[in-house]
Structures are given as structure tokens and as C-alpha cells.
C-alpha positions as CSV (number, residue, x, y, z in Angstrom):
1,X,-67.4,6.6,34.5
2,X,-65.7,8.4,31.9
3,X,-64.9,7.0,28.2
4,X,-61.0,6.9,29.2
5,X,-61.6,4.4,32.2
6,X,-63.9,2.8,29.9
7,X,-61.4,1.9,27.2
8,X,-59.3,1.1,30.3
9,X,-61.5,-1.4,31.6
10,X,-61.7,-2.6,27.9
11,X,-58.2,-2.9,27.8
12,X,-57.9,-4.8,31.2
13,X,-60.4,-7.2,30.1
14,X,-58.6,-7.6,26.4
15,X,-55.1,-7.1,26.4
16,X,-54.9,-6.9,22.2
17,X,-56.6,-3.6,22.4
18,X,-53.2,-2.3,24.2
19,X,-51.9,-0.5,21.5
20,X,-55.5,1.8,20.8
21,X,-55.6,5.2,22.7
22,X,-57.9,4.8,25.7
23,X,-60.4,7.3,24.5
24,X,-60.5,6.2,21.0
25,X,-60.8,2.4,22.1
26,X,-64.2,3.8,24.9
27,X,-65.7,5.1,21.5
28,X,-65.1,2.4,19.2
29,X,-67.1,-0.5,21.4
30,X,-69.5,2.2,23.0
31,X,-70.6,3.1,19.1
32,X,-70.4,-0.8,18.4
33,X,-72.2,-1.6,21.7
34,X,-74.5,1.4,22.3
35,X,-76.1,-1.1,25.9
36,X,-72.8,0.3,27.3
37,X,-73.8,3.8,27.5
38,X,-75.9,3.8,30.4
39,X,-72.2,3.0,32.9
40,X,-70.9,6.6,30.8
41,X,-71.3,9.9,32.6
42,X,-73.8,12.3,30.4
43,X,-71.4,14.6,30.0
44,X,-68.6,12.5,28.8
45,X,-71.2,10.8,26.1
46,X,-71.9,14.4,24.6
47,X,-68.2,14.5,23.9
48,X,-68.8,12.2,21.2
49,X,-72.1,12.4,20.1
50,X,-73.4,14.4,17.1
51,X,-76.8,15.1,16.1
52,X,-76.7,13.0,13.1
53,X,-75.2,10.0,16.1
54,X,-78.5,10.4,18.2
55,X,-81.4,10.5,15.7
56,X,-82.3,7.1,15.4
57,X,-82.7,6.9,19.2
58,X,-85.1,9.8,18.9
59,X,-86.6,8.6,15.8
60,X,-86.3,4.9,15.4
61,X,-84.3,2.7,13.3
62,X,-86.9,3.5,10.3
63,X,-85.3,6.1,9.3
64,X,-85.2,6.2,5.0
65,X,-82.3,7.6,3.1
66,X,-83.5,10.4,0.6
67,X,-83.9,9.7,-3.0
């Protein structure tokens, strides 16, 4: 599925979103609810992810600010 029929299906499911571009909305809850990124196609999540987005999947949530 891509992040545009995800904010669709978003959308469908909650009408008040109506007014949020379908992209933008399919970022918004899959940043908010990262369990939702598994039904996104790899290559559509790479459209929004950064480096600084996927390190504390790689490292863990432990991560410490610097000084």
C-alpha cells in the first residue's frame, strides 16, 4: 500500500481528517503510529524517512542527547 491510500483509508475511517492532503495525513499517523508501517510498501516508507527518523529503531530508544 502506498502512504496516499493510507491517508485515504485514514480518511474513510475519520471523516474530520478530510481537509489534510492524503500524503501528508499517511505521514502524520504513520510517524505517530510507527505499528502501521509494516501494511506500507518499502519504497514508499523511504520517501519519508531520514536517517536521523530510523536511528532509534537501529539503536534503541536509549539514545542520550549530547551535553
Amino acid at each position: 500500500m502506498t502512504i496516499v491510500d493510507f491517508g485515504r483509508k485514514v480518511k474513510k475511517k475519520y471523516p474530520v481528517y478530510e481537509d489534510i492532503d492524503d500524503f501528508e495525513l499517511g505521514v502524520q499517523v504513520l510517524k505517530k503510529y510507527p505499528v502501521y508501517r509494516d501494511l506500507i510498501d518499502k519504497e514508499e516508507i523511504s520517501k519519508i524517512e531520514t536517517p536521523i527518523d530510523i536511528l532509534p529503531f537501529i539503536v534503541g530508544p536509549e539514545i542520550k542527547k549530547p551535553p
